[in-house]
C-alpha positions in Angstrom: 41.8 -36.2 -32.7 42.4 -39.8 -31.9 45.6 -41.5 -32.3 44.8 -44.5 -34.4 48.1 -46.6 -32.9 47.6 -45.5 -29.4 43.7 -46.8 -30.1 45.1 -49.7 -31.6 47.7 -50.6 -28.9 44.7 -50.6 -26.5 42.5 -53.0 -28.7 45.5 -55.5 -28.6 45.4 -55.4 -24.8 41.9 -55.6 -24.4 41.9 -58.2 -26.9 45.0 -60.5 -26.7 43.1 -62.1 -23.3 40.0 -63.1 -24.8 42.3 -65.1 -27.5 44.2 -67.1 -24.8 41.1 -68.2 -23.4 39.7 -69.0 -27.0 43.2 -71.3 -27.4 42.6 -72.6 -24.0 39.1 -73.8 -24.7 39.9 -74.9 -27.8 42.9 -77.0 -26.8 40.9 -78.6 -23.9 38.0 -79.4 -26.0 39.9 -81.4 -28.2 42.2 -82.8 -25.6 38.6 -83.9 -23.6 37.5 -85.6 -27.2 40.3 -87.8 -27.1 40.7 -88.6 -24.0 36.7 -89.4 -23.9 36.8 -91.3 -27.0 39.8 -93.3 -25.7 38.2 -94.1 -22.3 34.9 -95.3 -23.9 37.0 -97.5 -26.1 38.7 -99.1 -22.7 35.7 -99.8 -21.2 33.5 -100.5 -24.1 31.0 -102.3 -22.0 29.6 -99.2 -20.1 30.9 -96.4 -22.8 27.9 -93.9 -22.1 28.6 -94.0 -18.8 32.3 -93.5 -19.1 31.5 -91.0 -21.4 29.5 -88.7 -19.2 32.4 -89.5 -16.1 34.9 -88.7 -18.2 33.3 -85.0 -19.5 32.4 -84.1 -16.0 35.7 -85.0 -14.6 37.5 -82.5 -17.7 34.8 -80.0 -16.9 36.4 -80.0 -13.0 39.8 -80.4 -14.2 39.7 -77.0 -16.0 37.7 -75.1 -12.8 40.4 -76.6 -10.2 42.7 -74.8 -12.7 41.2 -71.6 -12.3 40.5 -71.6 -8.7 44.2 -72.3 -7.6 44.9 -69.6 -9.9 42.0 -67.1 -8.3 42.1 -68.0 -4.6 45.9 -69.0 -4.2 46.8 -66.9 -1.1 43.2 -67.4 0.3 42.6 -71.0 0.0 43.4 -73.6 3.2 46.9 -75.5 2.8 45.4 -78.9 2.8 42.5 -77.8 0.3 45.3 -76.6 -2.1 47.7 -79.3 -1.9 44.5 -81.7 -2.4 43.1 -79.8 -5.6 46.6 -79.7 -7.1 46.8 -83.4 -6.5 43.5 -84.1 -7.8 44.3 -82.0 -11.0 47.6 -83.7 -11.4 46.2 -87.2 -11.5 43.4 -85.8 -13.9 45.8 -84.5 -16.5 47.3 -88.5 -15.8 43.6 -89.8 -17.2 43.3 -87.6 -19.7 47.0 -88.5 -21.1 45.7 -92.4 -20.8 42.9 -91.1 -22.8 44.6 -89.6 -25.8 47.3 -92.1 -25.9 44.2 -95.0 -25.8 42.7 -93.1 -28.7 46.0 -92.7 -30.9 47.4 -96.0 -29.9 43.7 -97.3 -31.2 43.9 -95.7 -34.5 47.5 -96.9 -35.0 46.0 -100.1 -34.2 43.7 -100.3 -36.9 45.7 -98.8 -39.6 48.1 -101.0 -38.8 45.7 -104.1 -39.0 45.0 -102.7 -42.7 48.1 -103.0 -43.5 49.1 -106.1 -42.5 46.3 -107.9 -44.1 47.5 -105.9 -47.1 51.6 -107.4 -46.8 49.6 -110.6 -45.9 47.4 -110.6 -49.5 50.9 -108.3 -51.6 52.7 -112.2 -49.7 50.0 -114.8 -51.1 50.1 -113.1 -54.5 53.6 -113.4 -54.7 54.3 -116.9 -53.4 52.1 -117.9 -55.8 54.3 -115.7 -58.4 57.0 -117.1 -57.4 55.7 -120.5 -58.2 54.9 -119.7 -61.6 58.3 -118.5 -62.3 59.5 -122.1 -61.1 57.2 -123.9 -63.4 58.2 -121.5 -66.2 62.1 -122.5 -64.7 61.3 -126.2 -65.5 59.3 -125.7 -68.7 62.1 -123.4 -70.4 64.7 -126.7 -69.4 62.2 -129.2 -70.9 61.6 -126.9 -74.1 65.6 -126.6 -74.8 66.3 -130.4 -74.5 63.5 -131.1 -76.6 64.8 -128.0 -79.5 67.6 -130.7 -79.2 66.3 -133.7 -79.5 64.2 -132.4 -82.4 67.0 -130.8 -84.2 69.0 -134.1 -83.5 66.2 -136.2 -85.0 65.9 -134.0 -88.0 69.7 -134.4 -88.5 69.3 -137.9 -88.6 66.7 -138.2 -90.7 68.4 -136.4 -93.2 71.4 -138.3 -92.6 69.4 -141.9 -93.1 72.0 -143.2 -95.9 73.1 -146.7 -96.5 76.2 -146.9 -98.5 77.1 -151.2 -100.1 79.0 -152.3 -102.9 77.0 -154.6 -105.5 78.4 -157.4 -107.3 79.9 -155.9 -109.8 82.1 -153.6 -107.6 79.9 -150.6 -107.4 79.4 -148.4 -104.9 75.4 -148.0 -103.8 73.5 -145.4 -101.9 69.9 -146.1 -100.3 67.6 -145.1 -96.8 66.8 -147.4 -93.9 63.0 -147.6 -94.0 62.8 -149.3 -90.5 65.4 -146.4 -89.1 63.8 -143.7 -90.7 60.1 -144.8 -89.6 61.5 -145.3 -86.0 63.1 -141.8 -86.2 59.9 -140.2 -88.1 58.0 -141.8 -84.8 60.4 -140.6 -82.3 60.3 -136.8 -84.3 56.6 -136.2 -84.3 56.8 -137.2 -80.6 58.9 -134.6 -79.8 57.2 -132.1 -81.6 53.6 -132.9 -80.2 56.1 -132.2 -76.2 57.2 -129.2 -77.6 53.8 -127.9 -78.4 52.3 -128.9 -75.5 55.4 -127.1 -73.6 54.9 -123.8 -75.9 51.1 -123.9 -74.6 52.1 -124.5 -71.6 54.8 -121.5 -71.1 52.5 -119.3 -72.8 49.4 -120.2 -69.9 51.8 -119.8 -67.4 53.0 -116.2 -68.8 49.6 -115.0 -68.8 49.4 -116.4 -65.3 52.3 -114.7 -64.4 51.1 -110.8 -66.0 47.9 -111.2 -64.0 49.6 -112.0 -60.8 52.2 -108.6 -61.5 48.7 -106.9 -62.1 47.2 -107.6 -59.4 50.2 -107.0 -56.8 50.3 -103.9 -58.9 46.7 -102.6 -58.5 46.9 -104.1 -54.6 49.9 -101.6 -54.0 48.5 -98.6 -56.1 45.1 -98.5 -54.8 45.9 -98.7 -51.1 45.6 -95.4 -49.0 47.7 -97.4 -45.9 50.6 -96.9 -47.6 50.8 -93.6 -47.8 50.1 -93.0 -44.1 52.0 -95.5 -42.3 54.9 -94.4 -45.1 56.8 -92.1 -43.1 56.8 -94.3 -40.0 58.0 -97.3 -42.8 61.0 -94.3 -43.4 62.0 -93.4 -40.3 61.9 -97.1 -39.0 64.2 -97.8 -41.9 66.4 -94.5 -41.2 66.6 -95.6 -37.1 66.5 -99.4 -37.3 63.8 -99.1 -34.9 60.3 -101.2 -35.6 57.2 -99.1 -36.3 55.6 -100.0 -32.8 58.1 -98.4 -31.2 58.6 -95.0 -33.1 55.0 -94.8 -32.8 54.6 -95.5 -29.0 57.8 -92.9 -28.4 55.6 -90.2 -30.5 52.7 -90.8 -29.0 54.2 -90.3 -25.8 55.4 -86.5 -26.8 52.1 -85.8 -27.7 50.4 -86.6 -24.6 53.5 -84.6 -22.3 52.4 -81.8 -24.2 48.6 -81.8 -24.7 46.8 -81.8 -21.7 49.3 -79.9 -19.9 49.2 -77.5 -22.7 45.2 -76.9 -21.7 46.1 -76.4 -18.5 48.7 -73.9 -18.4 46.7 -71.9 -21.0 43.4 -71.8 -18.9 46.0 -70.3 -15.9 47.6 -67.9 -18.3 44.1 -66.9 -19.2 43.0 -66.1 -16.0 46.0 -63.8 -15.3 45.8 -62.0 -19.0 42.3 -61.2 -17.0 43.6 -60.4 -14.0 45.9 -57.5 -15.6 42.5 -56.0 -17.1 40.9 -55.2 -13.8 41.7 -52.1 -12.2 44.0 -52.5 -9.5 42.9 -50.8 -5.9 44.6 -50.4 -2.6 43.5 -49.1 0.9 43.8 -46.0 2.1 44.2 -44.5 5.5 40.8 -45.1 5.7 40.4 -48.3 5.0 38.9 -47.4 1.2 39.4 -49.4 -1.9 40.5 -46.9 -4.1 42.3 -47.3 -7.6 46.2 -47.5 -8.1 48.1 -44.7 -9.4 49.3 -45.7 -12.4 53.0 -45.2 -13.4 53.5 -42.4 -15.4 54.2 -43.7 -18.9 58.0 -42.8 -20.7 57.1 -42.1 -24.5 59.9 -41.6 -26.8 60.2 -38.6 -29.0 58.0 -39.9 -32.0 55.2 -40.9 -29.5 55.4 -37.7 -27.9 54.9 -36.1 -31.9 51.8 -38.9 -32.4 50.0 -37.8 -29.1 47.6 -35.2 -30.4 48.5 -31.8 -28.4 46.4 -31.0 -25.3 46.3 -27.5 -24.6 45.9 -26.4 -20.9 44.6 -22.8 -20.6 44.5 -21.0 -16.8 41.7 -18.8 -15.8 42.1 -17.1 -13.0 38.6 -15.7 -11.3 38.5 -13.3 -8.2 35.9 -15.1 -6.0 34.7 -12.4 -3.0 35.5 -14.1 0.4 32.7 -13.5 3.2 34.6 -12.9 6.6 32.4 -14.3 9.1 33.0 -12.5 12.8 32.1 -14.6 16.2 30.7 -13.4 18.9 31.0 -15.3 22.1 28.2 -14.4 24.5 27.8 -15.7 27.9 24.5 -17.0 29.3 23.7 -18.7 32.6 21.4 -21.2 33.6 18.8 -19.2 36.1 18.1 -21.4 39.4 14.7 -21.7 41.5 14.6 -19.3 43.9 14.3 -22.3 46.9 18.5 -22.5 45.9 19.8 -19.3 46.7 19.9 -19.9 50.6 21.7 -23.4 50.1 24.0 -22.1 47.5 25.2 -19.0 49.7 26.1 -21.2 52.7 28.1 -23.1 50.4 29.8 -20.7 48.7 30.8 -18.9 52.7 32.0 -22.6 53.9 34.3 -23.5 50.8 35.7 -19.3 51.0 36.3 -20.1 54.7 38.1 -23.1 53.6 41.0 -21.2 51.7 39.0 -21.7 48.3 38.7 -18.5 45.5 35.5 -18.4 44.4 34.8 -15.0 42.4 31.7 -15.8 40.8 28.8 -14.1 41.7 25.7 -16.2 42.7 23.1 -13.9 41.7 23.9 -13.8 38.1 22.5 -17.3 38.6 19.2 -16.0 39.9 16.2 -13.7 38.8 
């Protein structure tokens, strides 16, 4: 029986490496995006060419990576501390690269909006000169209510008062006053319209201006993303050029590095999946022993039970009995004679010598 957490503890292992190396990739692809598309925007005037320098330098960038990481204790001292240079100064272009590329983009939003403000300014200077006219107008229009309600009153008031001959009192109009007044009243009244026309052009003027700052404002998308930069410039006192250049700055620390130090922890989440050897007393590559592994008491109930059964078989031994049997080398003949004299010379000489010489011979 299989034990489905045991199996699925293994899978996570097995498993976990190929997703750092999936992030890695990931983040370096789009950190080599920017950082191309930033460095083809530099140099606009060869971008192919930057372009293809640019992927092959982010191509070696990643494989100096892994090779400092693989051959670390191998590799020659001058060739490591140049490779770590060379990477260093790489994860330097790529930064310029992404920080080209986002600076850029800020750029041209920020061009959007200006001619934006620049367009929302013209419409309301010429707003605000409306409302100046209207200022003047509204002046001119309550002198003349004035003037028109003071001429009214005195046409009204047109009376003559004269005592005749025989002592009474007499009533009558000025005709010259009243024509001069009925002159200066119709004037007056043909300003006033004119004003009223006026005031009432330079309302509608006025609406369609609000409209149009209105439908400016509503239908622009610049707004809404340069809004919380407008916030937090407004929060810190700080201009927007300079909130943006401080986070652009954070993401670059963090992006290319990121890439890097993924691609190293991906080699070494592969490192711990190989089988780990030593040498023997032989000077064998054979396999670790793995430490013996501590399970608790509820792994210990998970692990399905192995039974161990002993069988123990009576095996007949064969005793094997050796025999040690002596055999000589038989001489010529021709040797006997030679070999005699010797062995009677070395005998005279104080030497033992107990073999016997014709065991030698047929």
């Amino acid at each position: 029986m299989i034990n489905l957490n045991y199996a699925i503890k293994k899978l996570q292992v097995r498993a976990f490496p190929f997703l750092i190396a999936l992030s890695a990739l990931s983040v370096s692809a789009s950190a080599a995006f920017y950082s191309i598309s930033g460095l083809s925007k530099l140099f606009a005037g060869a971008a192919f060419a930057v372009i293809v320098m640019a992927a092959s330098l982010e191509v070696a960038k990643l494989v100096i990576a892994s090779l400092l990481y693989q051959y670390r204790k191998t590799l020659p001292r001058f060739l490591k501390y140049y490779l770590s240079l060379s990477c260093l100064v790489l994860i330097l272009i790529t930064s310029m690269g992404i920080y080209g590329f986002l600076s850029a983009a800020y750029q041209e939003t920020a061009a959007k909006a200006g001619n934006i403000d620049s367009l929302i300014g013209l419409i309301e200077t010429k707003r605000d000169n409306i409302h100046e006219q209207l200022a003047v107008y509204s002046d001119e229009k309550s002198s003349i209510n004035e003037a028109v309600s003071s001429l009214r009153s005195g046409l009204s008031n047109n009376v003559i008062q004269y005592t005749d001959t025989l002592g009474n009192v007499l009533t009558t109009t000025s005709s010259s006053t009243r024509r001069a007044l009925e002159k200066q009243l119709d004037q007056a009244v043909d300003r006033q319209t004119k004003i009223n026309i006026r005031v009432d052009n330079l309302n509608e003027q006025l609406f369609n201006y609000e409209t149009e700052i209105f439908e400016v404002t509503s239908n622009n998308n610049i707004a809404g993303e340069l809004g919380p930069l407008k916030y937090l410039s407004g929060l810190t006192g700080l201009p927007m050029d300079r909130i943006i250049n401080y986070l652009l700055l954070t993401i670059i620390f963090v992006f290319d590095p990121l890439a890097i130090a993924l691609v190293i922890a991906a080699n070494f989440a592969f490192e711990q999946l190989r089988i780990k050897t030593k040498k023997n007393v032989y000077g064998e590559q054979v396999p670790e022993e793995e430490p013996i592994e501590e399970w608790t008491m509820e792994e210990w109930d998970a692990k399905p039970e192995i039974k161990i059964v002993e069988k123990i078989v009576e095996v007949p031994v064969e005793v094997e009995k050796e025999v040690i049997v002596e055999k000589y080398i038989k001489l010529p003949p021709s040797l006997r004679g030679p070999l005699n004299d010797a062995v009677k010379f070395a005998r005279r000489g104080g030497e033992k010598i107990e073999i016997d010489i014709s065991s030698f011979f047929d």
